[in-house]
C-alpha positions in Angstrom: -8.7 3.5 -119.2 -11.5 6.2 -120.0 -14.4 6.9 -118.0 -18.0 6.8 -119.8 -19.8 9.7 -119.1 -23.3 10.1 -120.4 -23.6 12.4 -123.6 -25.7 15.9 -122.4 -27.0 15.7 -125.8 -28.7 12.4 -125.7 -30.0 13.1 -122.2 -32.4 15.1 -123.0 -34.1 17.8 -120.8 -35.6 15.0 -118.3 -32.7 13.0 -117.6 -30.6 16.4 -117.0 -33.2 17.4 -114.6 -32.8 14.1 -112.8 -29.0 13.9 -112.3 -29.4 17.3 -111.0 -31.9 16.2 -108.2 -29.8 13.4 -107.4 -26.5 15.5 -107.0 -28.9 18.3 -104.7 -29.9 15.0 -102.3 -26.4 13.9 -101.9 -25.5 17.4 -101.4 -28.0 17.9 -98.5 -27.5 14.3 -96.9 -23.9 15.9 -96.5 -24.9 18.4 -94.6 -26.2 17.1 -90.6 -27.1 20.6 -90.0 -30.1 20.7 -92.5 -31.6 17.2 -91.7 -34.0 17.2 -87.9 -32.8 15.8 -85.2 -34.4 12.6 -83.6 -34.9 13.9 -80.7 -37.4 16.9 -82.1 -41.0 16.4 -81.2 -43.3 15.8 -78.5 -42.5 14.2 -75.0 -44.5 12.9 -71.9 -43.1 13.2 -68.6 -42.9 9.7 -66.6 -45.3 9.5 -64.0 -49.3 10.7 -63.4 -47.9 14.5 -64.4 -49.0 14.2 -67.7 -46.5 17.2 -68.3 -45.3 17.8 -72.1 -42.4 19.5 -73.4 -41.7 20.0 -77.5 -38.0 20.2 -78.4 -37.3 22.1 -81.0 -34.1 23.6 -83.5 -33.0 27.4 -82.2 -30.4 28.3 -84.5 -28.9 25.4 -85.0 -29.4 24.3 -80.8 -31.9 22.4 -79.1 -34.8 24.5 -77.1 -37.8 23.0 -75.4 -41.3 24.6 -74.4 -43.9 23.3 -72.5 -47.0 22.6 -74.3 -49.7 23.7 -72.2 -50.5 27.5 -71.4 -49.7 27.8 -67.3 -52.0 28.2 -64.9 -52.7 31.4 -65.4 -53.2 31.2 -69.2 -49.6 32.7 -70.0 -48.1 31.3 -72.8 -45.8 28.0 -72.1 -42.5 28.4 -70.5 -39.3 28.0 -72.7 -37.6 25.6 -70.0 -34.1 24.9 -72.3 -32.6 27.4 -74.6 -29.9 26.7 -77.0 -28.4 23.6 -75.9 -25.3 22.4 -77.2 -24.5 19.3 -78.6 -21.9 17.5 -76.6 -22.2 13.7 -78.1 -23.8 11.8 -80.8 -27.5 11.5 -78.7 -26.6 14.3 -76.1 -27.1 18.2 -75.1 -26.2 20.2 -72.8 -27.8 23.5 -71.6 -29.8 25.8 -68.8 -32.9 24.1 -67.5 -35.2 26.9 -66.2 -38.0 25.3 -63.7 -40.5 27.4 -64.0 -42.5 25.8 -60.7 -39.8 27.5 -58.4 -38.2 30.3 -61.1 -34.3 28.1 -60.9 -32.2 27.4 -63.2 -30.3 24.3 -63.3 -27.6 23.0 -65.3 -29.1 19.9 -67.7 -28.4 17.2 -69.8 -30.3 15.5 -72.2 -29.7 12.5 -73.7 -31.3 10.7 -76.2 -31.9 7.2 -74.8 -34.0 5.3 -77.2 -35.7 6.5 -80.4 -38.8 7.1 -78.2 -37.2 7.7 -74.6 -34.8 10.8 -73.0 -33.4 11.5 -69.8 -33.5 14.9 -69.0 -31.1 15.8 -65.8 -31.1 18.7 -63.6 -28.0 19.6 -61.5 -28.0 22.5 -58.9 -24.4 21.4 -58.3 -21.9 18.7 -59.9 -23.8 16.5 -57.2 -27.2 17.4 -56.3 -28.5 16.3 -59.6 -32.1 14.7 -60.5 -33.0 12.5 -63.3 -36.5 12.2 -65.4 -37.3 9.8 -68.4 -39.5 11.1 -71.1 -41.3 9.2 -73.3 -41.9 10.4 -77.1 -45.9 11.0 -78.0 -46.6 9.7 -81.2 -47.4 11.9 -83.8 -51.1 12.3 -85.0 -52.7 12.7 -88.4 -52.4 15.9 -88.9 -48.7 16.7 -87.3 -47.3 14.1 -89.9 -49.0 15.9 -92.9 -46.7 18.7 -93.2 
């Protein structure tokens, strides 16, 4: 049996150039680590809060900001720094509050492609729960 590879010669410059694009996407849909998470973006809080928070990739982990300058025009808060992953659609990390200056231990968990829970435990069992919704992307976030 022989295998029928194509002839570099009849190829030509363009068709080279193609099976070398292919073999660089299959190469970097091989890799998780270079493709975003789902769970990067935007998120509302549940409730009248109209809180947001943008999770984001630190060094390979999962961070989140708030959106909005505080009160007192300071940037936003970095409320999770490098979270771990710990299962398919879930991180784990240090949730800093910045409304009392605590730091709790959190998980995130990637419900629905538009919905997370973020928990907050002081201890294994004083623990509290929050959904986030995603906010759709405008215009001009989706253009870059």
């Amino acid at each position: 049996m022989s295998l029928n590879y194509p002839d570099r010669a009849k190829m030509g410059f363009f068709g080279m150039k193609k099976s070398m694009v292919v073999a660089l996407l299959a190469l970097l849909n091989c890799n998780p680590g270079l493709a975003a998470e789902a769970i990067h973006g935007v998120w509302l809080r549940s409730g009248a809060s109209g809180e947001k928070l943008e999770f984001y990739d630190c060094d390979g982990a999962l961070c989140a900001r708030g959106v909005a300058p505080a009160p007192d025009g300071s940037p936003p808060a970095v409320v999770l720094r490098h979270a771990g992953k710990t299962a398919p659609n879930q991180w784990k990390g240090d949730l800093f509050n910045p409304q009392n200056g605590k730091t709790y231990s959190g998980t995130i968990t990637l419900d629905k492609p538009n919905q997370l829970t973020l928990a907050g435990c002081l201890i294994a069992f004083l623990c509290r729960s929050e959904i986030w919704t995603r906010v759709p992307k405008g215009p001009a976030e989706g253009a870059h």
